[in-house]
C-alpha positions as CSV (number, residue, x, y, z in Angstrom):
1,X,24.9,-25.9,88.4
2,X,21.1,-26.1,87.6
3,X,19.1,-28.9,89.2
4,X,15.9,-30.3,89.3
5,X,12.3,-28.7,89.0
6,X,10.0,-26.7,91.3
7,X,10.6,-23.4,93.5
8,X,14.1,-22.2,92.6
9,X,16.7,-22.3,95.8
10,X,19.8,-20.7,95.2
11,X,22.8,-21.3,96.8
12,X,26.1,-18.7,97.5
13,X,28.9,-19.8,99.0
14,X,32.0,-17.8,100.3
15,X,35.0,-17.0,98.7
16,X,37.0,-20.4,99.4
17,X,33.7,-22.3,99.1
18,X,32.6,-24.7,96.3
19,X,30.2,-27.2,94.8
20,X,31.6,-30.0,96.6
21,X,29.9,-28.8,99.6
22,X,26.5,-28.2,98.7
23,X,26.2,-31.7,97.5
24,X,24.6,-33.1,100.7
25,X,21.8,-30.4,100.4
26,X,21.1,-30.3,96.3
27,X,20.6,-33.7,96.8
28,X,18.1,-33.5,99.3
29,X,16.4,-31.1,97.8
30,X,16.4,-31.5,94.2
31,X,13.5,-33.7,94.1
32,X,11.3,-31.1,94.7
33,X,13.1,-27.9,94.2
34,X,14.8,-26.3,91.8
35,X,18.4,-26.2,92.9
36,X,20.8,-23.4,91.4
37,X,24.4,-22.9,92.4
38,X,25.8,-19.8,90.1
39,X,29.2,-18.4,89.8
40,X,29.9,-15.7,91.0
41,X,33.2,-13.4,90.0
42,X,35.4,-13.7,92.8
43,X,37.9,-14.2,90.9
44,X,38.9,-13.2,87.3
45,X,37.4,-9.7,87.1
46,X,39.8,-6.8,86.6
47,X,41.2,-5.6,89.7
48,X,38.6,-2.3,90.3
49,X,35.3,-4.5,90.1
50,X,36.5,-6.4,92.9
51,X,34.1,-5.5,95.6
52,X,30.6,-6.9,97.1
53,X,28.6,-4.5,94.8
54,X,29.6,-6.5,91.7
55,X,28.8,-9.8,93.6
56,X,25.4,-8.3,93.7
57,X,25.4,-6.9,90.0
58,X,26.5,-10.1,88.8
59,X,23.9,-12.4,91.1
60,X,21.1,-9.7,89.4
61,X,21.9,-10.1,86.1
62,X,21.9,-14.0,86.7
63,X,18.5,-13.9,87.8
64,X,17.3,-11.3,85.3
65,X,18.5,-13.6,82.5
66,X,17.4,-16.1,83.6
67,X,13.9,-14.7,84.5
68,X,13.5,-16.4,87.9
69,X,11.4,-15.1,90.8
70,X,10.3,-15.6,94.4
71,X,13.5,-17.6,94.7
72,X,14.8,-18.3,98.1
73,X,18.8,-17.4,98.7
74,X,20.6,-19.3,100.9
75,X,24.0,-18.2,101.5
76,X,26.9,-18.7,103.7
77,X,29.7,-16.5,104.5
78,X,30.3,-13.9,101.8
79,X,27.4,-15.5,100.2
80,X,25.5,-14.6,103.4
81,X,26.1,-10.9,102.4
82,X,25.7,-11.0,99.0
83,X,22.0,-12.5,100.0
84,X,21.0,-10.3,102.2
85,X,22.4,-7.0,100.2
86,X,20.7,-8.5,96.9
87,X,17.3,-8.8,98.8
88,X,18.1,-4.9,99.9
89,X,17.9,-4.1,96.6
90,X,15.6,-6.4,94.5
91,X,13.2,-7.2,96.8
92,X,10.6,-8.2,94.0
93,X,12.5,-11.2,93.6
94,X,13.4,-13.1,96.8
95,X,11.0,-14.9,98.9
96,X,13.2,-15.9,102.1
97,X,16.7,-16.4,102.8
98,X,18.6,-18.7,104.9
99,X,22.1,-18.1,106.5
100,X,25.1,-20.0,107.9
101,X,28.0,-18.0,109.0
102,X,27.2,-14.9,107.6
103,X,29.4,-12.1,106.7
104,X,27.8,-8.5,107.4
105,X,28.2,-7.8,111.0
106,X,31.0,-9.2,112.7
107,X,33.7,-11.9,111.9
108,X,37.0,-13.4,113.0
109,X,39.1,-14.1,110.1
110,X,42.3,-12.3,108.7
111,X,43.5,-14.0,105.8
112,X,47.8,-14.9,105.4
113,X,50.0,-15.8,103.2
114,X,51.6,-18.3,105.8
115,X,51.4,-21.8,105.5
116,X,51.1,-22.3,109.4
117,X,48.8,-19.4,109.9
118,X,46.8,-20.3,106.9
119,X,46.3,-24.2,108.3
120,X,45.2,-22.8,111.8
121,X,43.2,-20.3,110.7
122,X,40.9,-23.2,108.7
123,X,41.0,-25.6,111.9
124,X,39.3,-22.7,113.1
125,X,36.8,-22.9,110.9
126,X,35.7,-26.2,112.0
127,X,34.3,-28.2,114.8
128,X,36.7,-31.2,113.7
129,X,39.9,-30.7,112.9
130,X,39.5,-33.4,110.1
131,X,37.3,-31.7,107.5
132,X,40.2,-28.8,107.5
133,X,42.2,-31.3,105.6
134,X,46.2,-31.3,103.8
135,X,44.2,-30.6,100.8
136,X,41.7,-28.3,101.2
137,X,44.9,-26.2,103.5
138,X,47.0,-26.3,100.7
139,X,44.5,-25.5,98.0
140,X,44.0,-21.9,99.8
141,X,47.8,-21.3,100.6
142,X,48.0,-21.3,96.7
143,X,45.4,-19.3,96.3
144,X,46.9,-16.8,98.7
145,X,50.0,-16.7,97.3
146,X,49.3,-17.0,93.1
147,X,48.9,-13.4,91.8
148,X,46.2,-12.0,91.6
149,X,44.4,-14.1,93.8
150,X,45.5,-13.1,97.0
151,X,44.2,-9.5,95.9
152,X,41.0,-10.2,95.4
153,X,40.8,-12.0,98.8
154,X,42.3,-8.9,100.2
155,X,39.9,-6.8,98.2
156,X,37.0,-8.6,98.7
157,X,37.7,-8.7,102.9
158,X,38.0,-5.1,103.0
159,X,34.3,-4.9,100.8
160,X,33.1,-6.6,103.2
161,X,34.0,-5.4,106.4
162,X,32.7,-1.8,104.9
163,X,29.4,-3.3,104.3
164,X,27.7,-3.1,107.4
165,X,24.2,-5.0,107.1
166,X,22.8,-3.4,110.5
167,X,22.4,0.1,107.9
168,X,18.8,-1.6,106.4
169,X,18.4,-5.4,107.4
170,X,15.5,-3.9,110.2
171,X,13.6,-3.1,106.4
172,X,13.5,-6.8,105.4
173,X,10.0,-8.0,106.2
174,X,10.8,-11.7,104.1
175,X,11.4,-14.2,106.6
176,X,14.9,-15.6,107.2
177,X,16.2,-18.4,108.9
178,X,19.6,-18.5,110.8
179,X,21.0,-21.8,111.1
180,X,24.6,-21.6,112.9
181,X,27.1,-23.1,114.5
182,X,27.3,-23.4,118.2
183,X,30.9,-23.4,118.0
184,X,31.5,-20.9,115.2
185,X,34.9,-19.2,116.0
186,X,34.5,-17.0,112.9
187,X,31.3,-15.4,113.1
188,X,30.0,-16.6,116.2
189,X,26.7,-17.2,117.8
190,X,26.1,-14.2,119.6
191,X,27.0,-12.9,115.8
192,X,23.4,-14.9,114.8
193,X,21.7,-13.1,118.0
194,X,22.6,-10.0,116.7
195,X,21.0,-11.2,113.4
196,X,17.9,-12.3,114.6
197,X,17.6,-8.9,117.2
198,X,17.8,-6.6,113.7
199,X,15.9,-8.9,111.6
200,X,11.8,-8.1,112.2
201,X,11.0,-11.5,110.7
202,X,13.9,-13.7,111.3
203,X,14.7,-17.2,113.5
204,X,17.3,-19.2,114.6
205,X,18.4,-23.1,114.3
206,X,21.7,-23.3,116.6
207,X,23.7,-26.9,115.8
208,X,25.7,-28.4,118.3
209,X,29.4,-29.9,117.7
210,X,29.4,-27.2,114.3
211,X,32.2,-24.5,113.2
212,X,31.2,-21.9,110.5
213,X,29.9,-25.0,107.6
214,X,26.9,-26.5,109.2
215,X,25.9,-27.9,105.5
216,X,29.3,-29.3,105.6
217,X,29.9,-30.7,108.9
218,X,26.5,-31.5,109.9
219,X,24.5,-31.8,106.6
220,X,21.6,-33.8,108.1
221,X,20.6,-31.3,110.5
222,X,21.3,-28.5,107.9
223,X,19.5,-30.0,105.7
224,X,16.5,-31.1,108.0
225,X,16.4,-27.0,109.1
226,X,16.0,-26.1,105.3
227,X,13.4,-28.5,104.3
228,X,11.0,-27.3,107.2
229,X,11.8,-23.5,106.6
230,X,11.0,-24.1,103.1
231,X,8.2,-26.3,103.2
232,X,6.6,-24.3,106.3
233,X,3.1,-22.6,104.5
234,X,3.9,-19.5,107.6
235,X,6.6,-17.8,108.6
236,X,8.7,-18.9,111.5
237,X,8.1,-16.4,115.1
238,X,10.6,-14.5,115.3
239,X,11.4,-15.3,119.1
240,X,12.3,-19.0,118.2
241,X,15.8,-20.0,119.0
242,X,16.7,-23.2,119.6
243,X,19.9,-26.0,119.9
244,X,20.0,-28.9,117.6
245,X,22.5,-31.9,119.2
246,X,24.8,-33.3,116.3
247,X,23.3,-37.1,115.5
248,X,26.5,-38.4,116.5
C-alpha cells in the first residue's frame, strides 16, 4: 500500500500482522505524509532465505527501487527489528524510527500448534480479551498448522531470538521513539527501558490499559505520539518517559 504525499512513513508489522491494523494511523497521517506499508517475505520464500537478514535485503531493495530517502520506519514486533537492523546497515536512508513491541531484546512468546495454547497465547497479547477474537485465533492456528507455514514462524522465531540488537543500537544517533504498552505481557515495559538505556537518542511514550498493539488497541493515543514525534522540528531528550491514560 502506497498513500498519500509528503515525507515517506513506512510501516512493518510482525509476522501475524496486517493492513487491517494500520488503518487507524494511515488515515491520520496520510494527509500530510506519505504512507507506505510494503510486503515483506514472511512467507513464500524457499525454506533457507527464511531468516531476519532477508527481511532486511528485501526492505532495501524496496527502498532502492523505489528511490526513497530520509524515510522514517515505524515498526512493531518483528518489524521492530527489521527497523532497527535496516537502519544498522543503511543509515543514509532513515531519518527516525518509532517502535511498539519490539523484537530484538527480550520477548515472551513461543508459538504452538494447539488450538487452546494458540487462543491464550493471543489473549496475551492484548489488554482486552476482545480484540483477540474467534477469528483472528483461528486465522493463526491455520497458519500454524498449514505446511510450510508453521516453518517459517519457527524459522523466523529462532532469527530473531539470535539477533540481539544490544550488539550496535548504542551506534544509532537518529532519534527514536518508544511508544509501549504498559501492560505488554510479550515484550514488556521494562523491555522499552532497556531500549531507551542502549539507545543514545531515544524516548518513551508508555500507554495505559495497552498489550503489545498500541496502534491497534489504542490508535488515538498511538497515533497522537506519532504525529508529535514526526512533526517535532528537534529531537525528543532522551530522559523523557512518560504514561499516557487510555481515553476511556
Amino acid at each position: 500500500m502506497d498513500v498519500g504525499q509528503g515525507p515517506v512513513v513506512i510501516l512493518l508489522h510482525g509476522l501475524f500482522g496486517n493492513l487491517a491494523m494500520w488503518r487507524p494511523t494511515i488515515q491520520a497521517l496520510q494527509e500530510r505524509y506519505r504512507v507506505i506499508v510494503p510486503r515483506l517475505p514472511f512467507f513464500g520464500e524457499p525454506i533457507f532465505r527464511t531468516s531476519i537478514d532477508n527481511l532486511i535485503l528485501a526492505l532495501h531493495e524496496f527502498i532502492d527501487w523505489h528511490q526513497l530517502s530520509n524515510v522514517t520506519l515505524v515498526g512493531t514486533d518483528l518489524g521492530g527489528l527489521v527497523a532497527l537492523c535496516y537502519a544498522d546497515q543503511y543509515p543514509e536512508h532513515v531519518s527516525q524510527i518509532v517502535l511498539s513491541g519490539s523484537s530484538g531484546l527480550s520477548e515472551n512468546l513461543a508459538f504452538s500448534k494447539d488450538y487452546g495454547v494458540i487462543r491464550d497465547q493471543i489473549q496475551q497479547v492484548f489488554y482486552e480479551n476482545k480484540f483477540a477474537s474467534f477469528h483472528l485465533v483461528n486465522s493463526i492456528y491455520q497458519t500454524m498448522n498449514t505446511a510450510p507455514n508453521g516453518l517459517y514462524v519457527k524459522y523466523f522465531t529462532e532469527s530473531s531470538q539470535e539477533m540481539n540488537v544490544s550488539n550496535f543500537i548504542r551506534s544509532l544517533r537518529l532519534p527514536v521513539l518508544l511508544v509501549w504498552g504498559l501492560q505488554d505481557k510479550i515484550t514488556t515495559p521494562e523491555v522499552a527501558l532497556q531500549f531507551h538505556d542502549l539507545l543514545p537518542n531515544g524516548t518513551v511514550r508508555f500507554v495505559d490499559e495497552c498489550g503489545h498493539l498500541p496502534m491497534v488497541e489504542q490508535p488515538e493515543i498511538y497515533v497522537s505520539h506519532l504525529l508529535s514525534f514526526l512533526e517535532s522540528a528537534s529531537s525528543p531528550a532522551r530522559s523523557d518517559i512518560r504514561v499516557e491514560a487510555s481515553a476511556g
